[in-house]
C-alpha positions as CSV (number, residue, x, y, z in Angstrom):
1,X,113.2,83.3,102.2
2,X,116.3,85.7,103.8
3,X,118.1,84.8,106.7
4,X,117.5,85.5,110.1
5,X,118.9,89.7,110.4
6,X,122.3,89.7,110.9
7,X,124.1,91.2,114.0
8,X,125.0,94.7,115.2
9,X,129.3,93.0,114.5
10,X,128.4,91.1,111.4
11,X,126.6,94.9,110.1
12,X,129.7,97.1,111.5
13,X,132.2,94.5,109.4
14,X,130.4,95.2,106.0
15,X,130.0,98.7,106.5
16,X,133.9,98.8,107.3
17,X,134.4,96.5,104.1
18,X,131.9,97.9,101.8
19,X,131.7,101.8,102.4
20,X,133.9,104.7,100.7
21,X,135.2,106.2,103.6
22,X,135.0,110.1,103.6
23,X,137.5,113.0,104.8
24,X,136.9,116.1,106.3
25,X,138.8,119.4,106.9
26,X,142.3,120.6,105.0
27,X,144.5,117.2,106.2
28,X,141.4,115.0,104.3
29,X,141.0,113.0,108.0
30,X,139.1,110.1,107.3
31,X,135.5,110.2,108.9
32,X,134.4,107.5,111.2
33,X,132.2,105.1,110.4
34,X,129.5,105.9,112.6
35,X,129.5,109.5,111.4
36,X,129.5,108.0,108.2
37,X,126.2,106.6,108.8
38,X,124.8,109.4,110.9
39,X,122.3,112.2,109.3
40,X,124.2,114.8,107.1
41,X,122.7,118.6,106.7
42,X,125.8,119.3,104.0
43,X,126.4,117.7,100.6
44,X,128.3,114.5,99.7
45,X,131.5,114.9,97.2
46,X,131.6,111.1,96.5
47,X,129.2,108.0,96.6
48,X,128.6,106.3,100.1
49,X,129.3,102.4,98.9
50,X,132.6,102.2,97.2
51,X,132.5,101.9,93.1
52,X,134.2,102.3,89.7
53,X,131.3,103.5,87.3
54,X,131.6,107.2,87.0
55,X,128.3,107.4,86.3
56,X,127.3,105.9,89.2
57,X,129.8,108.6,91.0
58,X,128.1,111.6,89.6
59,X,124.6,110.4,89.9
60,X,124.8,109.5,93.7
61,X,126.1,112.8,94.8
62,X,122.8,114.0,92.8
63,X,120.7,111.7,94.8
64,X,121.7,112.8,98.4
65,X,120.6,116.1,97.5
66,X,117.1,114.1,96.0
67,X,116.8,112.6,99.5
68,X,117.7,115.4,101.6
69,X,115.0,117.6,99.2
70,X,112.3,114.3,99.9
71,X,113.4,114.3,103.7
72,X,112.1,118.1,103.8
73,X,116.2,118.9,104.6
74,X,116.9,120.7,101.6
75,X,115.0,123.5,99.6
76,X,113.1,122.6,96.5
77,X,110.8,123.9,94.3
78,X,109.3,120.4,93.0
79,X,106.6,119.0,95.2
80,X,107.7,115.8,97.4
81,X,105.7,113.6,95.0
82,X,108.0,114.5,91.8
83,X,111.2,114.5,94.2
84,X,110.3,110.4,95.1
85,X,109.7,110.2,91.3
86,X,112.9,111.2,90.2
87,X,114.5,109.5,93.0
88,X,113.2,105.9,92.5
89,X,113.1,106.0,88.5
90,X,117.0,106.9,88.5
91,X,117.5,103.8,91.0
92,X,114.9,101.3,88.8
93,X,116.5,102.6,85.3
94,X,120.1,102.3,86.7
95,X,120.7,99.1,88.9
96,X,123.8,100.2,90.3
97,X,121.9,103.2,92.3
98,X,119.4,100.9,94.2
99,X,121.9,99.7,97.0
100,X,123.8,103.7,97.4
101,X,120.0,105.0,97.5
102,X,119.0,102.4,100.6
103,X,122.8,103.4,102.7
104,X,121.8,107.1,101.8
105,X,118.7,106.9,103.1
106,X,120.2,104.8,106.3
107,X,122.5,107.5,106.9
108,X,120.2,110.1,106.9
109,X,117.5,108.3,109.4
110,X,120.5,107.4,111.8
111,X,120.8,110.2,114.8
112,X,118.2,112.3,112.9
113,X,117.0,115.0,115.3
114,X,113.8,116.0,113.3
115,X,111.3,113.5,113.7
116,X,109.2,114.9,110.8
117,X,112.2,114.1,108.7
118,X,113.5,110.9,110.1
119,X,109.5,110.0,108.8
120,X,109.7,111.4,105.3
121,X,113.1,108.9,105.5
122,X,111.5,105.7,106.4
123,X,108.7,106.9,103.8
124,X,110.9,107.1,101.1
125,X,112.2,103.5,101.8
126,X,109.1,102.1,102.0
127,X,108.4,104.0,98.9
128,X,111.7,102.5,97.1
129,X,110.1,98.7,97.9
130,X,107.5,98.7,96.1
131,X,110.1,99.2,92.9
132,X,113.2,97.4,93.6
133,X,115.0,95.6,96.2
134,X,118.7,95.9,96.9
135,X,121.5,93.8,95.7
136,X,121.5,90.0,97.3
137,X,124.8,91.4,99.2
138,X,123.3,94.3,100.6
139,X,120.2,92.6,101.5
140,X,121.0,91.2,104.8
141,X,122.4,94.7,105.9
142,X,119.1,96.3,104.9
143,X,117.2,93.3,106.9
144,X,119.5,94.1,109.9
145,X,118.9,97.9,109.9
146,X,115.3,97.5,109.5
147,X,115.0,94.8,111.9
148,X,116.6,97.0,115.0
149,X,113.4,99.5,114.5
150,X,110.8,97.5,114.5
151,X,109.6,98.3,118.6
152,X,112.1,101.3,118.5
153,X,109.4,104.3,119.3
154,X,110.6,105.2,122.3
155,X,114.0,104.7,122.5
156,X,113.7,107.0,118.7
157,X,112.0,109.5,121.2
158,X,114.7,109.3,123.9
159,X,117.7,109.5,121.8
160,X,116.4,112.9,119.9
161,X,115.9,114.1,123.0
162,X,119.5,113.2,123.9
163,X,120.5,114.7,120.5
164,X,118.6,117.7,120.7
165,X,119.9,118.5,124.6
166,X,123.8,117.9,123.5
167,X,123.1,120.6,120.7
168,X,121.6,123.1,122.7
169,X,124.3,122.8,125.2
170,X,126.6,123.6,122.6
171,X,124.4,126.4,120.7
172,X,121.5,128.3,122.3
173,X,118.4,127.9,120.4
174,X,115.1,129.4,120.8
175,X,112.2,127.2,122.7
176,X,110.2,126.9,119.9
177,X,112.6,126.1,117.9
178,X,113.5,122.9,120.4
179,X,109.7,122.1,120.3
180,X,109.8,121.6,116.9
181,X,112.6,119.1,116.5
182,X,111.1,117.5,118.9
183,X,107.5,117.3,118.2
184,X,105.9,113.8,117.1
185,X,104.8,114.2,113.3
186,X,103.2,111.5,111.0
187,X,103.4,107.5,111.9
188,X,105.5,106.0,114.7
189,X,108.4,104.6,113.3
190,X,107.8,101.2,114.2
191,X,105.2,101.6,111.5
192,X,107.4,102.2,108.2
193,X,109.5,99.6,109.7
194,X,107.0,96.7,109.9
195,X,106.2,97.6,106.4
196,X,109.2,98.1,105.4
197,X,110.0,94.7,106.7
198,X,107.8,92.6,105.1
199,X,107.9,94.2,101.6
200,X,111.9,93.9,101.9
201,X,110.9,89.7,102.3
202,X,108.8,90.1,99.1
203,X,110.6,92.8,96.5
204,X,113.5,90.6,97.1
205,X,111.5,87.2,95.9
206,X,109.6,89.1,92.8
207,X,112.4,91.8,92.0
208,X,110.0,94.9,92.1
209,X,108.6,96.6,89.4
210,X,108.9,95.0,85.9
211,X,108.0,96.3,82.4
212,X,109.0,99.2,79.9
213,X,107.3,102.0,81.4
214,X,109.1,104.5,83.7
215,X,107.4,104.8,87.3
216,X,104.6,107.1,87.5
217,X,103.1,109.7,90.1
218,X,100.0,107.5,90.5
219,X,102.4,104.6,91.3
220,X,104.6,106.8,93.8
221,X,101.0,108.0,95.4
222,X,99.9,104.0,95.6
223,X,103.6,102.9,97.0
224,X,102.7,105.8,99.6
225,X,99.5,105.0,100.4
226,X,99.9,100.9,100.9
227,X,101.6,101.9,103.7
228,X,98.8,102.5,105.6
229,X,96.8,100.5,103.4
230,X,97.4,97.1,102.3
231,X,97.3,96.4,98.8
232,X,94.8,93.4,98.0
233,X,98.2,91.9,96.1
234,X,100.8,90.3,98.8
235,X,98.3,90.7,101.7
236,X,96.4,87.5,103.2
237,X,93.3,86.4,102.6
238,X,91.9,87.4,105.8
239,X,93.6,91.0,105.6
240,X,91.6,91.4,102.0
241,X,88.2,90.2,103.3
242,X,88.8,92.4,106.1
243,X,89.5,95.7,103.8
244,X,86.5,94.8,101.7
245,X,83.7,94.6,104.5
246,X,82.7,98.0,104.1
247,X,82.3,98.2,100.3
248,X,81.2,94.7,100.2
249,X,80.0,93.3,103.7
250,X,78.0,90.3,102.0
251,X,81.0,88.9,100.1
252,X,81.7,85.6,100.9
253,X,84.7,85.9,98.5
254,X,87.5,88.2,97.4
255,X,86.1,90.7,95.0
256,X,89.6,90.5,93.2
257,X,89.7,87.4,92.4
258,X,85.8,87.4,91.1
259,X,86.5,90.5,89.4
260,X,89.6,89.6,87.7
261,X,87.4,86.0,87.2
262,X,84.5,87.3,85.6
263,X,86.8,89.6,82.9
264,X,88.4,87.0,81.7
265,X,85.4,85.3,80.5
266,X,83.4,88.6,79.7
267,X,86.4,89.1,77.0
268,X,86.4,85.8,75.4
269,X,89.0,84.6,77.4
270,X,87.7,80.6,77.3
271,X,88.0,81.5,73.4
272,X,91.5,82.8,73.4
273,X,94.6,80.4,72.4
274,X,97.5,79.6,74.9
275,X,94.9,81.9,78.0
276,X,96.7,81.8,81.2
277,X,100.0,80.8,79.1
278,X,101.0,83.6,77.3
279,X,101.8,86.4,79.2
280,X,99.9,89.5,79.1
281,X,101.4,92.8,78.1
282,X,103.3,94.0,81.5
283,X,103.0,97.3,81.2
284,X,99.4,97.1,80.9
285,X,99.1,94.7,83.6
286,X,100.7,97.1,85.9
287,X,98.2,99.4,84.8
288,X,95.9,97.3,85.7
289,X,97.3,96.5,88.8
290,X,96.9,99.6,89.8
291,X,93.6,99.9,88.8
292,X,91.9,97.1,91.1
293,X,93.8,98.3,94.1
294,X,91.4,101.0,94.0
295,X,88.8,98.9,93.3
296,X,88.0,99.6,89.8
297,X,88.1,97.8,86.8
298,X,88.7,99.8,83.7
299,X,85.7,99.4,80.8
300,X,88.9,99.6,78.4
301,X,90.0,96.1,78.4
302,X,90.0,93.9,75.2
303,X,92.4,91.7,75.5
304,X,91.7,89.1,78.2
305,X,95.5,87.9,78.8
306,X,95.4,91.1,81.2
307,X,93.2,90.0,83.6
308,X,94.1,86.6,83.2
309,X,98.1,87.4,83.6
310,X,96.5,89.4,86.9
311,X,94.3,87.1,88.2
312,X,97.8,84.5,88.1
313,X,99.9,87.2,90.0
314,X,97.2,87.5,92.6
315,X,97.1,84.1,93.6
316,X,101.1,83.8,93.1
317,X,101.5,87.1,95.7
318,X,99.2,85.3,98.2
319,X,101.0,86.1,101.7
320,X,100.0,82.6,102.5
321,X,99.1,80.3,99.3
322,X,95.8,79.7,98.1
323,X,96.3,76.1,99.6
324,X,98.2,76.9,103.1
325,X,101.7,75.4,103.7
326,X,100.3,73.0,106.8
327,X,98.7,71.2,104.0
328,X,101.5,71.3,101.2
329,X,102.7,67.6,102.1
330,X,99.0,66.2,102.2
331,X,98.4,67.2,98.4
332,X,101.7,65.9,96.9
333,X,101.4,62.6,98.5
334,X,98.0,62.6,97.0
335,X,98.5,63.4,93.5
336,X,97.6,60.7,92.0
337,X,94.6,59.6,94.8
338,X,90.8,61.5,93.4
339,X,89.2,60.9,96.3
340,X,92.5,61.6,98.7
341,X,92.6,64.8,97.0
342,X,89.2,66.4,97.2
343,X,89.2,64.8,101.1
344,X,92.3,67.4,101.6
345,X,89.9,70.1,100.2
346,X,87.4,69.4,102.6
347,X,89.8,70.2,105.5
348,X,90.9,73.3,104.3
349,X,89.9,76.7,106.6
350,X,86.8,77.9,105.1
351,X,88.0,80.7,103.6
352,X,90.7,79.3,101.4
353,X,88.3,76.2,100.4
354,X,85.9,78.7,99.1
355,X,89.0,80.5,97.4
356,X,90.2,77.1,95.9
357,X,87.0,75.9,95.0
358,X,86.3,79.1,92.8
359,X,89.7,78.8,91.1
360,X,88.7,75.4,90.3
361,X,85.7,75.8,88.9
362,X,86.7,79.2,87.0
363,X,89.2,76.0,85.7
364,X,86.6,74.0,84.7
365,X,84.9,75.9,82.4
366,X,88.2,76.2,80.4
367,X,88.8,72.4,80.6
368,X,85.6,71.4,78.9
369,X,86.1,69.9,75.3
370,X,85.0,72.2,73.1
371,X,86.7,75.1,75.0
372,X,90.2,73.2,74.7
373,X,89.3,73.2,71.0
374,X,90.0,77.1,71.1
375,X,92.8,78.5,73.9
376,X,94.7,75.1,73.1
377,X,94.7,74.5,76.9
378,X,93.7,71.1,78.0
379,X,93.8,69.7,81.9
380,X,97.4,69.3,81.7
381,X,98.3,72.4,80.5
382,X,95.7,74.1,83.0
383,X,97.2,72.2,86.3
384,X,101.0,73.7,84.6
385,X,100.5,77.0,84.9
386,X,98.0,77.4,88.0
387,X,100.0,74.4,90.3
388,X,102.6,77.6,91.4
389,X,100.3,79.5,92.1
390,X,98.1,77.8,94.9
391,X,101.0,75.6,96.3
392,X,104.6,76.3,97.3
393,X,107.6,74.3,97.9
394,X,109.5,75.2,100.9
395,X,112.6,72.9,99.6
396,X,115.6,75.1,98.5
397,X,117.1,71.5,96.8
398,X,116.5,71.4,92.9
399,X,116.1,67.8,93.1
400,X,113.4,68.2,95.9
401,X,111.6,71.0,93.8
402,X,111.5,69.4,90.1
403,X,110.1,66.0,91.4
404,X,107.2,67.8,93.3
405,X,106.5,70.4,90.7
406,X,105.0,67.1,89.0
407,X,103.8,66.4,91.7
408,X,102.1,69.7,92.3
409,X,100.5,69.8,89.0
410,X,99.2,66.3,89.2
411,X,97.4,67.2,92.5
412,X,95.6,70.4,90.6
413,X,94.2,68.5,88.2
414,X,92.9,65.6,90.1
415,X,91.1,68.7,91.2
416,X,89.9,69.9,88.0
417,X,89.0,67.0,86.7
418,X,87.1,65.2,90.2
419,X,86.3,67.9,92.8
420,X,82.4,68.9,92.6
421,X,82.2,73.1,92.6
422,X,78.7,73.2,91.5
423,X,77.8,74.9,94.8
424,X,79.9,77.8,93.8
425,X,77.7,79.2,91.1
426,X,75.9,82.0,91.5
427,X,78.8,82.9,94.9
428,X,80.8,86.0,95.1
């Protein structure tokens, strides 16, 4: 979990500490730091955060002109699509990048007097989450910037009002001209910065995208659109059953996790040494990934460590866990109680009991005899790898976190092994 955002004094020391301060005019006067970290029409000449790697030097300079293209600031002839492509596959291939793209794009939302552009901004940085989070030391700066615009429509509205009136004292532009900077374009701010908020407390648990493969358009689109649209990975429970009751009103469960569920088995997956322990190809569960977000499930699949490797993240990317955290100290003083254990089920909401119920008999089927025979994966090694997914230690003390890991895993299989999910079949 990140700590609380930090304040306006704590922000203003590490920018002082941690930017590359830049000059202006023929003495090379040093620019402030609040102009440093106010919108820019020109080009830089050096990176914003101070470094050593030329590379890094060269490549930033590059990227302000990406942003300022993405931002609808600068001319371009590539669409905005391939601009946030090229963008965010220089910062995921080259790690030094990631924290010089997130100041950048700070800067250039900071006194911005074109609300359509101060939108594209805030898109873009939404659009960066969902591939990479910054650096652990320029996380809490990033919290604290966020964090001031999460109510901050109209006070957004008033100072580019404020902006735009200064500059027209100073140079007479047309009316329409004034209309436009001002008009309202796209989301409310205060929408990008929720998001942008809550992926910011996830991409820098799971470390963004992983794999071989470069970032796609499809996966740019997707980052885009799960703005708007929650992704049925990292959402709640509630939030999913809630973006399925149109396509699926009578579902009593997540079609993701039946879905995901029922390919497993349909590819032999009860069959299949080390299932659920060996790791699917990443790539292709990306791929995947991507696939069930728009509800579809490609006919393509052979090998069932996809699914199964997706089905695992699902539950692991709950908002809330599978088993809710009022709960958590309940099950691991239970662990080695059968009758304590299912009782704990039984108070579950009704939702998540339903959830839990399915996992456990989706388990069941893999912990019969002559299954364990095959995939090598008895009750033991079942209540292993599934325990992290559907309960999660709040303790940040090692100590605290191996003894209840056992703890944890003793409590799933009491499950496995004694709770009754015969009711379930035939449910979706």
């Amino acid at each position: 979990t990140l700590r609380k955002p930090i304040s306006q004094s704590s922000m203003a020391d590490w920018a002082s500490k941690n930017l590359n301060m830049h000059t202006q005019g023929i003495f090379r006067r040093r620019i402030s730091i609040s102009n440093m970290l106010s919108w820019n029409g020109g080009s830089i000449k050096k990176p914003m955060l101070i470094t050593s790697n030329r590379t890094i030097k060269k490549e930033a300079c590059e990227m302000f002109k990406l942003v300022q293209s993405y931002m609808g600031d600068r001319q371009t002839r590539l669409d905005r699509n391939h601009v946030a492509l090229v963008t965010v596959t220089k910062c995921w291939s080259m790690q030094g990048l990631r924290d010089e793209l997130y100041i950048q794009l700070i800067r250039q939302t900071t006194d911005n007097m074109c609300y359509r552009s101060l939108a594209w901004g805030w898109e873009l940085m939404a659009i960066s989450l969902a591939f990479f989070s910054p650096s652990p030391k320029f996380q809490s700066y990033l919290e604290g910037y966020i964090y001031r615009h999460l109510d901050s429509d109209e006070n957004i509205a008033q100072r580019i009002k404020e902006l735009v009136d200064l500059k027209n004292k100073k140079n007479s532009k047309s009316r329409k001209k004034r209309k436009q900077n001002t008009e309202d374009e796209g989301l409310p701010i205060s929408t990008y910065a929720k998001y942008c908020y809550r992926k910011l407390q996830k991409v820098a648990v799971t470390g963004g995208k992983k794999g071989l493969r470069k970032p796609t358009v499809e996966e740019i689109t997707h980052a885009r659109n799960a703005i708007l649209t929650p992704s049925l990975f990292g959402s709640s429970l509630e939030e999913i059953m809630l973006r399925q009751q149109d396509m699926y009103p009578g579902n009593k469960l997540p079609w993701v996790q039946t879905q995901l569920s029922q390919q497993v088995l349909a590819l032999g997956g009860e069959q299949t040494e080390g299932i659920f322990r060996i790791p699917g190809d990443i790539d292709e569960v990306n791929a995947l990934k991507l696939q069930v977000d728009q509800w579809r499930i490609p006919s393509s699949l052979s090998d069932p460590n996809i699914p199964a490797s997706l089905l695992k993240l699902w539950y692991r990317e709950l908002e809330e866990p599978v088993i809710p955290q009022q709960f958590y100290k309940e099950c691991i003083s239970n662990y080695e109680n059968p009758d304590a254990a299912v009782a704990v089920v039984q108070l579950l909401p009704e939702l998540n009991r339903l959830v839990l119920c399915y996992l456990i008999h989706f388990l069941q089927i893999f912990a019969q005899p002559s299954n364990v025979g095959r995939t090598k994966m008895d009750v033991n090694n079942l209540a292993m790898v599934m325990a992290p997914n559907c309960l999660r230690c709040q303790s940040d003390d090692p100590r605290v976190i191996f003894e209840n890991t056992r703890k944890e895993m003793s409590f799933l299989r009491m499950l496995i092994v004694h709770l009754d999910t015969s009711f379930i079949n035939g449910l979706v």
